[in-house]
C-alpha positions, 0 to 999 in steps of 0.5 A: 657162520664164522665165529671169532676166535678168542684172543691167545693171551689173557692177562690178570691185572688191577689196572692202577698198578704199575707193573701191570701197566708195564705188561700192557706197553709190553703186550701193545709193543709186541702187537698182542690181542689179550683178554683183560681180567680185572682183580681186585687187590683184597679180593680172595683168589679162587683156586684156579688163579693161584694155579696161575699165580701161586702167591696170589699176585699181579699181574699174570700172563696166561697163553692159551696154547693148543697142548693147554695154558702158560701161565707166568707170573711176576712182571720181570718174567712176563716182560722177558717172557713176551721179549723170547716169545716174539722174536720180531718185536721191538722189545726182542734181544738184539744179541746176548750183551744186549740181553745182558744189558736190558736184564741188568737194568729189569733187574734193578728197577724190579727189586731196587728202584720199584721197591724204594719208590714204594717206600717214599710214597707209602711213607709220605702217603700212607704214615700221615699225622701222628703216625708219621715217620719224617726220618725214615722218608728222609732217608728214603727219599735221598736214596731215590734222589741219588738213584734218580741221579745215576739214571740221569748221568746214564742216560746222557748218552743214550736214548734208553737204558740198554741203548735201544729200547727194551723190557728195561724201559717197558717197566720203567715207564709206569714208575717214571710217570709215578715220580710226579707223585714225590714230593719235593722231587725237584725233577727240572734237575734231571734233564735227560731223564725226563727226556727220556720219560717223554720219548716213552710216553711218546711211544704207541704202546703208552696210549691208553695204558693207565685206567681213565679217570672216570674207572678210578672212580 
């Protein structure tokens, strides 16, 4: 009697998150079966997943290899991972500028993009009341408008960040779809940017990748 095989990858994630929905349009671009592992945020991490992620952190990609596991963490390193690991994939470097390019703009949107658009949300949603701090999101969220801005101006040239698709529109696809939750965002203002979002929601990879109503719950 034949028996399946377990699939290669098995991938930790809190399915809200962004960046593990990025990893999952990675893991769909490259034709990737994993194993989905859901943890909780405040949950305590047991011994054996800070093995694979030391600071507790997600997402984290684990490879069952036959010599035993890879395991990589922080959804930069998963991206550039999984773009050397399948060299055939539509997120592969093309050559070394365009590697340069795609990693340029990860970088970016990792530590300066992702982390200011956390800032305005967490200050708009989370200091409410009294607790409010209407300078500070002033501030941050006329910085995210002019970084919205230069995206915009760079994209009226091109179709995606690196000129072809790459791990730099894999991340930034889940917090582009995270804009809509800014308010007073005027996104009509930025054409070509949200033409941009359409053309990577309009991807294979995209379907099915946020967790469905009914699982939020």
């Amino acid at each position: 009697m034949a028996t399946s095989k377990a699939p290669p990858f098995t991938l930790y994630e809190y399915r809200a998150s962004p960046f593990c929905v990025a990893v999952r349009i990675a893991l769909n671009e490259c034709g990737v079966t994993f194993t989905p592992r859901e943890v909780e945020p405040d949950k305590e991490r047991t011994a054996a997943f800070l093995r694979r992620s030391p600071f507790g952190r997600l997402p984290a990609l684990v490879e069952h290899r036959p010599s035993g596991e890879l395991s990589i963490f922080e959804s930069p390193a998963i991206l550039h991972f999984l773009a050397e690991r399948f060299e055939k994939s539509s997120l592969a470097f093309n050559d070394l500028s365009s590697k340069a390019q795609a990693l340029s703009w990860l970088s970016f949107l990792s530590s300066g993009f992702g982390d200011l658009l956390w800032r305005v949300l967490t200050e708009a949603h989370i200091y409410e009341g009294p607790d409010a701090r209407p300078k500070m999101l002033a501030t941050f969220h006329e910085e995210l408008e002019q970084q919205v801005d230069v995206l915009d101006k760079h994209l009226a040239r091109r179709a995606f960040l690196a000129g072809d698709y790459s791990i730099a529109d894999t991340l930034a696809t889940p917090l582009l779809d995270l804009l809509d939750q800014v308010k007073g965002l005027d996104m009509d203002g930025y054409p070509h940017l949200l033409s941009w979002r359409e053309r990577l929601r309009g991807r294979p990879s995209y379907k099915g990748v946020w967790p469905a109503e009914k699982e939020e719950k």
